[in-house]
Every structure is written in C-alpha cells, then in structure tokens.
MDTraj code that builds the backbone (N, CA, C; nanometers):
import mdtraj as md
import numpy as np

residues = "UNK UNK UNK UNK UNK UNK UNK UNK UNK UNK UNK UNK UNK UNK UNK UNK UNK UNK UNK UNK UNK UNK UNK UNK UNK UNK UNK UNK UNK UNK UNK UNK UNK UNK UNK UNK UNK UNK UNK UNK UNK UNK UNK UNK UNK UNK UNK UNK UNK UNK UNK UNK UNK UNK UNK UNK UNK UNK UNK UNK UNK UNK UNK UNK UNK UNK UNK UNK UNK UNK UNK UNK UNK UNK UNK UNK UNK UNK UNK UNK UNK UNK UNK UNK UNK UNK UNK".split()
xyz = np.array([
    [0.0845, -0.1179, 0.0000],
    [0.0000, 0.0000, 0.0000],
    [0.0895, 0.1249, 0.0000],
    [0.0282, 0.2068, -0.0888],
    [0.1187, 0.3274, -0.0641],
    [0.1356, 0.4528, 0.0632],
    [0.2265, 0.4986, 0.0641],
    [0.2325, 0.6219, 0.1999],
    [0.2045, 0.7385, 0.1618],
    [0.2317, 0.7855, -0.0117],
    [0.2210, 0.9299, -0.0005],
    [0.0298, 0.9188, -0.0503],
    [0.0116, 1.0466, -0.0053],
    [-0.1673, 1.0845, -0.0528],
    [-0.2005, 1.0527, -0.1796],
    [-0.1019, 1.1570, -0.2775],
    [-0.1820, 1.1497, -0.3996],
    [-0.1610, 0.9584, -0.4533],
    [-0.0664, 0.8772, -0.4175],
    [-0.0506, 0.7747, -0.4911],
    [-0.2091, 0.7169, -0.3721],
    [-0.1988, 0.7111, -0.2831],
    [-0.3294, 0.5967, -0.2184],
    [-0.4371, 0.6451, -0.3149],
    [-0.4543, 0.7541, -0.3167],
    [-0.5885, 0.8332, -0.4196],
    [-0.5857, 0.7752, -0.5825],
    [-0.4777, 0.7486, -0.6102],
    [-0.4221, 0.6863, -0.7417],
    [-0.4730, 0.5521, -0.7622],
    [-0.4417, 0.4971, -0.6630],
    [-0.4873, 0.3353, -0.6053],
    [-0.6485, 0.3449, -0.5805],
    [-0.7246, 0.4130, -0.5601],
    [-0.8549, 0.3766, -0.5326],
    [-0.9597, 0.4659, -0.6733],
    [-0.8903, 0.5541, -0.7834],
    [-0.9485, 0.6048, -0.8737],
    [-0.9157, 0.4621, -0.9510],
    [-0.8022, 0.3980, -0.9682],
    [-0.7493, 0.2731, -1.0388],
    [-0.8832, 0.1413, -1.0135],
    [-0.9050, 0.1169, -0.9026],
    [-0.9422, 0.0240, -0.8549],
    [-1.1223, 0.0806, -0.9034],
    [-1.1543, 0.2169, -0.9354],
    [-1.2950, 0.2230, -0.9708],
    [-1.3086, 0.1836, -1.1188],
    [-1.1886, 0.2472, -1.1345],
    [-1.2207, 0.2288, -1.3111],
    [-1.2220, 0.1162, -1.3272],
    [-1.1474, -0.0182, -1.3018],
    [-1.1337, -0.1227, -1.3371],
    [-1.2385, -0.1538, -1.3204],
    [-1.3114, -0.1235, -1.1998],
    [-1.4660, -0.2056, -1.1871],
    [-1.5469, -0.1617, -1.2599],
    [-1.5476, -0.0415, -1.3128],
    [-1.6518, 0.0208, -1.4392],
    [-1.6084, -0.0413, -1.5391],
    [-1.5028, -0.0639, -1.5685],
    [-1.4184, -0.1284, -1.7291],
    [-1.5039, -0.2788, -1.7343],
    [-1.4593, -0.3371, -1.6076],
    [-1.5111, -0.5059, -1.6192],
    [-1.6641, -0.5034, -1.5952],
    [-1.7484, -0.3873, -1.5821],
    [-1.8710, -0.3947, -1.5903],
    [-1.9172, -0.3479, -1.7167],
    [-1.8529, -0.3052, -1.7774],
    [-1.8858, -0.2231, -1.9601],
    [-1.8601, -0.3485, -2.0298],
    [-1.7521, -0.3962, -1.9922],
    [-1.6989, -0.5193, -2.0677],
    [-1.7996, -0.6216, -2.0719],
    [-1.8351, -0.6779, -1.9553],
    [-1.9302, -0.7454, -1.9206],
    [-2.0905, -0.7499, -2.0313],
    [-2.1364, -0.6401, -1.9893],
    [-2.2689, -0.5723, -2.0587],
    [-2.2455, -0.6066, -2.2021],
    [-2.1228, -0.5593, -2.2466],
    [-2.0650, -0.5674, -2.3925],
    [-2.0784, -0.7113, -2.4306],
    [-2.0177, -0.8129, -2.3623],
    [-2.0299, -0.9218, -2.4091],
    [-2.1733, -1.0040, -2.3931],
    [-2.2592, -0.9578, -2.3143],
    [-2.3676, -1.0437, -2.2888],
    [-2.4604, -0.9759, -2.4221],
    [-2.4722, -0.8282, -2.4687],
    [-2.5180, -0.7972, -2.5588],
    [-2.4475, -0.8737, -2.7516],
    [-2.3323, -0.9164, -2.7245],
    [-2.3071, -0.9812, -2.8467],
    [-2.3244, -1.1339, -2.8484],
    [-2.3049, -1.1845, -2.6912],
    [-2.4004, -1.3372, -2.6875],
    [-2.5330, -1.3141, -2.7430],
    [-2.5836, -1.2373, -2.6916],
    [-2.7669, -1.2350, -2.7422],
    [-2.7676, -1.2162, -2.8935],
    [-2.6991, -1.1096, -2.9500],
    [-2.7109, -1.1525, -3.0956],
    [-2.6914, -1.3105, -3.1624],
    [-2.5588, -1.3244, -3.1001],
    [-2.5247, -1.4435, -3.1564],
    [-2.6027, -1.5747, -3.1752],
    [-2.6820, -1.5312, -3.0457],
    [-2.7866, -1.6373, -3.0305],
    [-2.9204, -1.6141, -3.0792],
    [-2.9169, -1.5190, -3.1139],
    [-3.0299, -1.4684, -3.1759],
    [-3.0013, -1.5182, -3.3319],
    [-2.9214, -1.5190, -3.3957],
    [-2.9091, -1.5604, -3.5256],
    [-2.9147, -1.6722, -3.5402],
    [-2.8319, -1.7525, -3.4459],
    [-2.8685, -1.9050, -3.4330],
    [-2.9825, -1.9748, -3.4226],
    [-3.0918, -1.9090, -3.3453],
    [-3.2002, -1.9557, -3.3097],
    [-3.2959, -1.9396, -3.4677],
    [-3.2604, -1.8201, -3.5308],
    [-3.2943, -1.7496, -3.6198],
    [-3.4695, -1.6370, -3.5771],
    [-3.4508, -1.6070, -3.4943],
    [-3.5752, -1.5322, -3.4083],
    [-3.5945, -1.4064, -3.5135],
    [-3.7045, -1.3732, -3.4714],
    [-3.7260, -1.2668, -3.5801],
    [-3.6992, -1.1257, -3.5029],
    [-3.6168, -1.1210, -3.4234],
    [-3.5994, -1.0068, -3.3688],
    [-3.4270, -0.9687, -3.3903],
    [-3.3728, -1.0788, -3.4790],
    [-3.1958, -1.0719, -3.4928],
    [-3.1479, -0.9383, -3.5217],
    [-3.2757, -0.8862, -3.6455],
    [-3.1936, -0.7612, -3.6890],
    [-3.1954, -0.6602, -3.6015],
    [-3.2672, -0.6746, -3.4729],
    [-3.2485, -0.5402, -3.3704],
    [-3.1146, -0.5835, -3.2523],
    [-3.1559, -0.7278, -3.2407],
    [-3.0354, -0.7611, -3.1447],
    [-2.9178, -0.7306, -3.2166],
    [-2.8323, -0.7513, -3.3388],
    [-2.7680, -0.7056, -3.4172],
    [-2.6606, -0.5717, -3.4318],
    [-2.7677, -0.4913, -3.4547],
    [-2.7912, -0.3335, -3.4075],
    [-2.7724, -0.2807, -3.2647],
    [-2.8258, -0.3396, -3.1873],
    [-2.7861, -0.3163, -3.0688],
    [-2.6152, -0.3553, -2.9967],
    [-2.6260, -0.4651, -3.0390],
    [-2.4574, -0.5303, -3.0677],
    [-2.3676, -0.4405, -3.0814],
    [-2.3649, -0.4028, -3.2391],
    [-2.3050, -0.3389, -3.3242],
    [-2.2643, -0.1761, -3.2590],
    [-2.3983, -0.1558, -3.2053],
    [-2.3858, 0.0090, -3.1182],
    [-2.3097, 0.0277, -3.0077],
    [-2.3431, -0.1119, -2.9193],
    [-2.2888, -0.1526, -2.7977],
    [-2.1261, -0.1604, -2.8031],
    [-2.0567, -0.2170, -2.9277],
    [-1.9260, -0.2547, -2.9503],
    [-1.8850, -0.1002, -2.9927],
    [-1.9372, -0.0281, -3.1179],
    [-1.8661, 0.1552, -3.0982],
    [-1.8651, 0.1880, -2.9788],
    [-1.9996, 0.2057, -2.8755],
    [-1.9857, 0.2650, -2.7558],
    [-1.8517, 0.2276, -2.7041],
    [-1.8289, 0.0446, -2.6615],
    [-1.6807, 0.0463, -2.6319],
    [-1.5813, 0.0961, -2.6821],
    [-1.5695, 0.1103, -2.8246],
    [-1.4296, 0.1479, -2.8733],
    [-1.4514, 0.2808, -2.8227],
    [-1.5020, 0.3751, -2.8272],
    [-1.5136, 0.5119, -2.7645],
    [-1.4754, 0.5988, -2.6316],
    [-1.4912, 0.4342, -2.5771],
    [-1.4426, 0.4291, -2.4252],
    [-1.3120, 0.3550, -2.4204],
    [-1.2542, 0.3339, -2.5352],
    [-1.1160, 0.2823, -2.5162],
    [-1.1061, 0.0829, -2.4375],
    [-1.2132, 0.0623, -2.4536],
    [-1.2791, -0.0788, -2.3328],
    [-1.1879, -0.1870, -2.4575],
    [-1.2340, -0.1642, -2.6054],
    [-1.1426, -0.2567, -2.6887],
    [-1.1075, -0.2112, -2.8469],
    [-1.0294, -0.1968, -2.9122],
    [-0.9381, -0.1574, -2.9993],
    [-1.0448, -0.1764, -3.1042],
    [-1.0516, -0.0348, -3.2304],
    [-1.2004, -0.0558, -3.3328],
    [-1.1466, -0.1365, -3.4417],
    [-1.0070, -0.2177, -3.4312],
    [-1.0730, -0.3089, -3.5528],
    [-1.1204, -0.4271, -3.4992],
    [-1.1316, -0.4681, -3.3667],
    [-1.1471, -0.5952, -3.2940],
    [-1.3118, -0.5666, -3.3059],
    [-1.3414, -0.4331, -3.2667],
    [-1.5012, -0.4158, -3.2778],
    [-1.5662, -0.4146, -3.4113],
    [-1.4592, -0.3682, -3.5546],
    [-1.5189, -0.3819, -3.6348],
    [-1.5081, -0.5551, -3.7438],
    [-1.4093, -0.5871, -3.6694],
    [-1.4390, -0.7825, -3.6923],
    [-1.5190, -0.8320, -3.6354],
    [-1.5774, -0.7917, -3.5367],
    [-1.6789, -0.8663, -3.4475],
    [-1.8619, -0.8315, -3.5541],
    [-1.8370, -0.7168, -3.5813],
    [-1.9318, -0.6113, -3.6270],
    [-1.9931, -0.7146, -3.7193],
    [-1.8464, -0.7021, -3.8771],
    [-1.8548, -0.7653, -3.9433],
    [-1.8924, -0.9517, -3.9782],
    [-1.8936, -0.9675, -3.8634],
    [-1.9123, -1.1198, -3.8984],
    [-2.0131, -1.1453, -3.8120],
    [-2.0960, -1.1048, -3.7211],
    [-2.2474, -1.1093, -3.6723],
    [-2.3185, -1.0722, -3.7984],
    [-2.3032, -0.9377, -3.9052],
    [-2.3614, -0.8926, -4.0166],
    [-2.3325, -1.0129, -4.1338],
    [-2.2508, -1.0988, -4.1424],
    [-2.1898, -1.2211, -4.1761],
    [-2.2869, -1.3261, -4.1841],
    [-2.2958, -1.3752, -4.0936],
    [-2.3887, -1.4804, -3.9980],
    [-2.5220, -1.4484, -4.0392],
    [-2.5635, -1.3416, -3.9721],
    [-2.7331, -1.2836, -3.9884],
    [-2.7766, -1.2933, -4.1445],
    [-2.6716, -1.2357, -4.2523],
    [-2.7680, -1.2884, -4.3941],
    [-2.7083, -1.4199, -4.4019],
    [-2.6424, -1.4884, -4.4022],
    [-2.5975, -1.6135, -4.4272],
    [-2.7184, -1.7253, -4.3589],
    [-2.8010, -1.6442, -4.2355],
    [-2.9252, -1.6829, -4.1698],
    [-3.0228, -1.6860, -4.2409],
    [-3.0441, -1.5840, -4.2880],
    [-3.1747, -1.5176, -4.3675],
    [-3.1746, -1.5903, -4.5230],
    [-3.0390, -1.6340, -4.5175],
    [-3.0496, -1.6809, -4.6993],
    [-3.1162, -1.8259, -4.6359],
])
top = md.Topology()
chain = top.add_chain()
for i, resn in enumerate(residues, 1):
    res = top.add_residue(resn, chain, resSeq=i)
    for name in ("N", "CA", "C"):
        top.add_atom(name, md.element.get_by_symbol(name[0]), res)
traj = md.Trajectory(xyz[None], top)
C-alpha cells in the first residue's frame, strides 16, 4: 500500500475504473451473446439484437474498453452470420 496521498488516491481512482471497465466489458459481451444467439435460433428479432450489438461494440471502442478493428471484426461477422441466416 502506498504512503504518499496522492498515490493511495491513485490506487482507489485505479481500482474504480477497473470495476466500471469489467462492468462495460461485461454488458458488452452479454449484448453480443444475445445476438449471436439470436441468429442461431434465427428469431425474428436478430436484426435489432444485431444493431444493438453493433452500437454496444462503438460505444466500447469510444471508451477505449477494446481496440475498433477488434469491434469492427466482431461487427462484421455477426452482419456475416445474420444474412448467411436469412439466406
């Protein structure tokens, strides 16, 4: 643990963000399970789960949570899947 002020203060702004990060992260991934599974199932609601996905993954890159070509491979191949569904 640290002794001087500003580093303990350093240590507990650190320790919030991480818990906001692994809770964005979190949200992030349960919203691209639901697509995923939404295409699989082939439900007629894919193209909003999709969309929502897709919005959900910019929001992260915006927030720096994960790097935009990782979000825009992910993007791309749910949009992949979904007509490859529909055909």
């Amino acid at each position: 643990m640290p002794n001087i002020k500003s580093a303990k203060k350093r240590v507990i702004i650190s320790e919030k963000k991480a818990a906001n990060n692994a809770s964005a992260k979190s949200s992030l991934r349960t919203s691209v399970k639901k697509a995923k599974i939404a295409i699989a199932n082939n439900d007629e609601k894919v193209a909003v789960a999709v969309k929502t996905a897709s919005i959900d993954l910019d929001k992260a890159v915006g927030k720096g949570l994960i790097h935009k070509n990782a979000a825009a491979r992910k993007k791309s191949r749910m949009a992949k899947a979904m007509n490859a569904a529909k055909a």
